[in-house]
C-alpha positions in Angstrom: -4.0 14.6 27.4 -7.2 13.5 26.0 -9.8 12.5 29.0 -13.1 10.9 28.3 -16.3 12.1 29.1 -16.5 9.8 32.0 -12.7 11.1 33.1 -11.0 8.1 31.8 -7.4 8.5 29.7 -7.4 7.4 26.6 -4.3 6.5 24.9 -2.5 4.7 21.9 -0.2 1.8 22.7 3.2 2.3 20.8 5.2 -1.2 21.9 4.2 -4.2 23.9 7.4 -6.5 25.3 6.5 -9.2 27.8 3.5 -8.1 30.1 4.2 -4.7 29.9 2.5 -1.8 27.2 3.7 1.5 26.3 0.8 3.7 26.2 1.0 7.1 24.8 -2.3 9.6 26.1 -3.8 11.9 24.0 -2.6 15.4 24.1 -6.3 16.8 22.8 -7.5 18.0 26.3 -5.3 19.7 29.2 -7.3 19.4 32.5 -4.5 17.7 33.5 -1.3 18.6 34.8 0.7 19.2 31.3 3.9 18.6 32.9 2.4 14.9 33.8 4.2 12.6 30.7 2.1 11.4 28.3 3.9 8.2 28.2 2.7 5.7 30.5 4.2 2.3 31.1 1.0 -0.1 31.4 -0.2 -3.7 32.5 -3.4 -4.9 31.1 -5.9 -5.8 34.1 -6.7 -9.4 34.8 -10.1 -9.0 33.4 -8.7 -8.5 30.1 -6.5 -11.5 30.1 -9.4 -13.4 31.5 -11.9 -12.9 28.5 -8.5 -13.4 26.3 -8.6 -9.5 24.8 -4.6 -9.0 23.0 -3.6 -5.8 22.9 -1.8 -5.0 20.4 0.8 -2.3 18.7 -1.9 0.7 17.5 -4.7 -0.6 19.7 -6.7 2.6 21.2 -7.3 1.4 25.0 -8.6 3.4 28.4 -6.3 3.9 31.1 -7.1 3.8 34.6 -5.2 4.6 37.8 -2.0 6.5 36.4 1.1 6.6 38.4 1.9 9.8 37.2 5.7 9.8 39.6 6.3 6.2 38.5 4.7 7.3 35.2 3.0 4.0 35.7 -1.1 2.8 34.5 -3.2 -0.4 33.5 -5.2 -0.6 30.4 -8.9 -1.1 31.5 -10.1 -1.9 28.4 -9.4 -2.3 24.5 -11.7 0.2 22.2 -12.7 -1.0 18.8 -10.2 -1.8 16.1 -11.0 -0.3 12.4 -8.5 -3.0 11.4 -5.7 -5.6 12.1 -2.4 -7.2 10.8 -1.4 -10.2 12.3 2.3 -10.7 11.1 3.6 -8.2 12.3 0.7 -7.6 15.1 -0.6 -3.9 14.6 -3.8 -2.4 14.9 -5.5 1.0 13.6 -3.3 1.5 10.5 -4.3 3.8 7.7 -1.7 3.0 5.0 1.4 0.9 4.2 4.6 2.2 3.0 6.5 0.4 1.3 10.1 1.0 0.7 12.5 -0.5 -2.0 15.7 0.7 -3.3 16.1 1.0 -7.0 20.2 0.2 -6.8 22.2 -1.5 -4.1 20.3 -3.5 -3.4 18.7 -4.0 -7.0 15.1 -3.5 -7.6 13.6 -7.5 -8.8 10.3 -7.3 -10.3 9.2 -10.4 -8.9 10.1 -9.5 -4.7 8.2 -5.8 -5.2 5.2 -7.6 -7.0 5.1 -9.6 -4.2 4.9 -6.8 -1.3 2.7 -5.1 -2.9 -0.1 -7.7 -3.4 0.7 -8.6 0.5 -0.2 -4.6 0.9 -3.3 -4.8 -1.3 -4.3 -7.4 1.3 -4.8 -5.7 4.4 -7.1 -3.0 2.3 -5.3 0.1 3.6 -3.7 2.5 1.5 -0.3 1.9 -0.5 2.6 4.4 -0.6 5.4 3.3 -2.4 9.2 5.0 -1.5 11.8 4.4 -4.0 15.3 5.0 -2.1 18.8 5.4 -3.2 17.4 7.4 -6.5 20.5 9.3 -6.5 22.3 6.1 -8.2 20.4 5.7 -11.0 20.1 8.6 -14.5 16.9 10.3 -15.0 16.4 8.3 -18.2 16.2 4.7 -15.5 14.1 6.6 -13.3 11.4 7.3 -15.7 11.0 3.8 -16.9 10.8 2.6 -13.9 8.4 5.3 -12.9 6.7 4.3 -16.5 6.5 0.4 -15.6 5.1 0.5 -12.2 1.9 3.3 -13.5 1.5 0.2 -15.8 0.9 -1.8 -12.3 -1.4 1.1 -11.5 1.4 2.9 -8.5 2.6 6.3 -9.0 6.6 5.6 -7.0 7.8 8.1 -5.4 12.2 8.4 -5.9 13.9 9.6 -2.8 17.3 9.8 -1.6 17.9 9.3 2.5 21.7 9.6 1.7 20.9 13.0 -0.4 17.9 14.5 1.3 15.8 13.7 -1.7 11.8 13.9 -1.3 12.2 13.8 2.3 10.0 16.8 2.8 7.6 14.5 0.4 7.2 11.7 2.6 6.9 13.5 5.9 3.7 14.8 3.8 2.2 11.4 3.1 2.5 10.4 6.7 1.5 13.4 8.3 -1.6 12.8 10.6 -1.9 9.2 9.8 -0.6 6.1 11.5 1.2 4.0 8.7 3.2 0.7 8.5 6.8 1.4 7.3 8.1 -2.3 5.1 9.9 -3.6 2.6 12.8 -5.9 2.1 16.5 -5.8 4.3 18.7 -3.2 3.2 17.0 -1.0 1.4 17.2 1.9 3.4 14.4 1.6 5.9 16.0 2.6 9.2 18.4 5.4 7.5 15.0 6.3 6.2 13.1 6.4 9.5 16.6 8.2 11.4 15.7 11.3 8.6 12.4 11.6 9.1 12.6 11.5 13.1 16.2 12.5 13.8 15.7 11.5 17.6 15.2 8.3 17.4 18.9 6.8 16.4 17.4 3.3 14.9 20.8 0.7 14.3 21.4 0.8 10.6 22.5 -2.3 9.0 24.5 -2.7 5.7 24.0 -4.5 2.7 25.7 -8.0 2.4 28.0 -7.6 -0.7 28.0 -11.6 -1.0 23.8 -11.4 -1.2 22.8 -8.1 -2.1 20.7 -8.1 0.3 20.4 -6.5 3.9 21.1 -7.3 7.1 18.1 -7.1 9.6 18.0 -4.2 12.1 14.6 -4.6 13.4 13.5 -7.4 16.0 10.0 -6.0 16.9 7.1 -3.4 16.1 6.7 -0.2 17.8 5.3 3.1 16.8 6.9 5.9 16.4 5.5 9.9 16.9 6.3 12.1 13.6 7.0 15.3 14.4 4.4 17.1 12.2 2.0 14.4 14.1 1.3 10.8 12.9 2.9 7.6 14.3 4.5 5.2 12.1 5.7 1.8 12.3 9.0 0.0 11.9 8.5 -3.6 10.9 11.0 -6.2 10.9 12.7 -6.7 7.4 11.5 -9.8 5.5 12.6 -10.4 1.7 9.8 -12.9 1.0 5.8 -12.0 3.3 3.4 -14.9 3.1 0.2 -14.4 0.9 -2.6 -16.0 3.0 -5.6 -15.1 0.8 -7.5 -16.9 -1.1 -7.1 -18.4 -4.6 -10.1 -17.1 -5.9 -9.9 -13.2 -5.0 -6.1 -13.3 -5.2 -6.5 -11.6 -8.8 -8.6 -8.0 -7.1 -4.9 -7.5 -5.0 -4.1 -6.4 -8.8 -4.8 -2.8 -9.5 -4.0 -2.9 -12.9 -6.6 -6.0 -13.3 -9.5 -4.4 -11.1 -9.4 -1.7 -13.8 -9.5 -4.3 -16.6 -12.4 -6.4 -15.1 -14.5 -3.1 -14.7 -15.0 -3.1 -18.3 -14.6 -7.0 -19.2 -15.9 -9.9 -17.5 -14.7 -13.6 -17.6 -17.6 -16.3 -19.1 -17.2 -17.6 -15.4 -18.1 -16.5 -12.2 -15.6 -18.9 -10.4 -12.4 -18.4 -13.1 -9.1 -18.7 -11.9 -7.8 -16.8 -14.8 -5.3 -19.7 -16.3 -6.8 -21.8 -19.0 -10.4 -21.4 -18.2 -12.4 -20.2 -21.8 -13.9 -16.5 -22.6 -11.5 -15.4 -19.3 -11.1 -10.9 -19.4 -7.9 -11.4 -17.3 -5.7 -14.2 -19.1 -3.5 -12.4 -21.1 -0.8 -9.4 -22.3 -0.1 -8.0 -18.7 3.3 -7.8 -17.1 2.5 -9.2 -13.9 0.1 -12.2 -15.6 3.1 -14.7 -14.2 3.9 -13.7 -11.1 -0.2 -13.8 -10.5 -0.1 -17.8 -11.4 2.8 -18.5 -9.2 1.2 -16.8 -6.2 -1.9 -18.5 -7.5 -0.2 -22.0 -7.2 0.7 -20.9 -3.8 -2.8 -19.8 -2.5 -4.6 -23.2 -4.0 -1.6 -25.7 -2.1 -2.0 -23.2 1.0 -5.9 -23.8 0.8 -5.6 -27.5 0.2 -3.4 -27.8 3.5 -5.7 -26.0 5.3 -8.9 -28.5 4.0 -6.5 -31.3 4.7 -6.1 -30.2 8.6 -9.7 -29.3 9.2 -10.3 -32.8 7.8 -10.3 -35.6 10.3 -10.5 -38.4 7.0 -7.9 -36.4 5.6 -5.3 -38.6 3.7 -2.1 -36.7 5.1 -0.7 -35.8 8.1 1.8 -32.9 9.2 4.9 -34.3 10.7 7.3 -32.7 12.2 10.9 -33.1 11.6 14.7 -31.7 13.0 15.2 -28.3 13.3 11.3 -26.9 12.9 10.9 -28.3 9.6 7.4 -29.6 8.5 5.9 -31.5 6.1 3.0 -33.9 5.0 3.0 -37.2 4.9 0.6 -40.3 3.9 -1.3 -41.6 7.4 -1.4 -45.2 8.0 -4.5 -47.2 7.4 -5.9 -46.8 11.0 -7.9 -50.2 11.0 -4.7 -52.2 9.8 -2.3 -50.9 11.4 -3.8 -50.2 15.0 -3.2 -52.3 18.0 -5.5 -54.5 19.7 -6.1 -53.6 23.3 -5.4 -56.1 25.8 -9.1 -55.6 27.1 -10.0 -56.6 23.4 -7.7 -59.7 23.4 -9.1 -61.1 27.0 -12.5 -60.8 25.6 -12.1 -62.6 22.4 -10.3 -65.4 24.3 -13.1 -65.5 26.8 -15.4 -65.8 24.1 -13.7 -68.5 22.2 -13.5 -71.0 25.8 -17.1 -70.2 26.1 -17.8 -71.5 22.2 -15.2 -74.4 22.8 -17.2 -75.8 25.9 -20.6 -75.3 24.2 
């Protein structure tokens, strides 16, 4: 277990539920008792909740007072974080996996396009898992494999059912800490079981009425490879929200970074739709699914200038059953009531005309 210079633990938390954090120490250093458990079960001191520090899934914290018998600790304090994800909340990742299947479920285009500018996003590293490759000829598998180095990602086809590229994988994650994802029923879980056959995560099947998964996962936690690395279940989703902005959408595009390093639009500001001289407009596969995320970013950024706006023309009201949505305000000087103070004055004021 790794000990600091000052003699404090320091750790990695794999799951947070409720109050309580699952820290695992560092194994780098053995000045103490190696039969101790690495695995602590942690509170985070008041002093952390008082300045408002979160501690999150992946965070690297300092341990103090370990419980060794009751395998018990508190997390003193929350070390730097090269990086964050907010939905779901992890820290300290070095690469997203991403995991689709290219039959049963069926592989849409649109869906995958959409995961992966989501993974651009966060600026880590993108590996993409191709599962159930057994169900498809040689012949599909290369133009698939042909379509998506046209999107500027070299797939990689494996097989959980038939052991396919397995070994592959494990090689990817090895040493790093990486964020597992992709839509339900694709063969996440069944994938996760294979590559750390102790963990026995419930597997869920894929709706027949749908095509689509059921969802297996409720929460994030990191998991310990065996060959060393951690990596991180996430709850399946078939549609992630892109929160980025309209006008650096188009760099979460491999294949257009690569055009714009030789070509440049007339515009600095270009939006890449019917703006003139524009590099990007044009014969790309993925030109359409950039304008309809586009579309999405610029009505996501006009909500968000119509909040922080206190003139702003529309409100968010919120109707049955969570639902949301914006609607006109009221003219505030027509439609606001008079106070009573406000009426007793003006009738005062009106006697005192009346007698003068």
């Amino acid at each position: 277990m790794a000990v600091a210079t000052d003699g404090q633990l320091i750790g990695t938390v794999l799951a947070v539920q409720a109050n309580f954090y699952k820290v695992q120490l560092d194994q780098k250093d053995r000045e103490i008792d190696p039969a101790h458990l690495p695995i602590l079960l942690c509170t985070r001191r008041t002093r952390l909740k008082k300045i408002g520090q979160q501690v999150m899934v992946g965070d690297r914290v300092v341990v103090e007072e370990p419980d060794w018998a009751g395998e018990r600790g508190a997390i003193a304090e929350v070390l730097p974080r090269t990086g964050q994800l907010d939905r779901p909340a992890i820290a300290n990742v070095n690469q997203i996996m991403l995991v689709f299947a290219v039959a049963d479920p069926p592989l849409e285009a649109y869906q995958l396009s959409r995961f992966l500018v989501k993974a651009e996003f966060t600026g880590w590293d993108v590996v993409l898992c191709l599962n159930k490759s057994d169900l498809i000829s040689a012949q599909e598998q290369q133009e698939i494999s042909d379509r998506l180095l046209a999107w500027g990602y070299q797939p990689l086809f494996i097989s959980v059912q038939k052991s396919i590229n397995i070994d592959q994988v494990l090689t990817y994650l090895s040493h790093k800490t990486t964020v597992i994802a992709g839509p339900s029923g694709v063969g996440k879980s069944s994938l996760i079981n294979a590559l750390i056959p102790d963990i026995n995560l419930r597997v869920g099947e894929v709706s027949g009425k749908l095509a689509r998964g059921r969802h297996t996962t409720r929460h994030v936690e990191l998991f310990e490879l065996p060959d060393g690395g951690l990596l991180a279940d996430t709850p399946g989703f078939n549609q992630p929200d892109l929160d980025t902005q309209p006008e650096e959408l188009v760099y979460y595009f491999p294949e257009v970074r690569k055009l714009l390093e030789v070509n440049h639009c007339r515009f600095g500001d270009c939006l890449h739709r019917d703006e003139p001289d524009c590099a990007v407009r044009g014969n790309w596969e993925r030109y359409e699914h950039y304008l309809e995320f586009l579309e999405e970013a610029i009505a996501r950024q006009t909500q968000l200038n119509q909040q922080a706006d206190p003139e702003s023309t529309l409100k968010l009201k919120t109707k049955g059953k969570g639902q949301s949505k914006y609607e006109p305000k009221l003219e505030s000087k027509k439609y606001r009531r008079v106070s009573r103070k406000t009426q007793l004055q003006a009738l005062q004021d009106l006697y005192q005309d009346s007698e003068e």
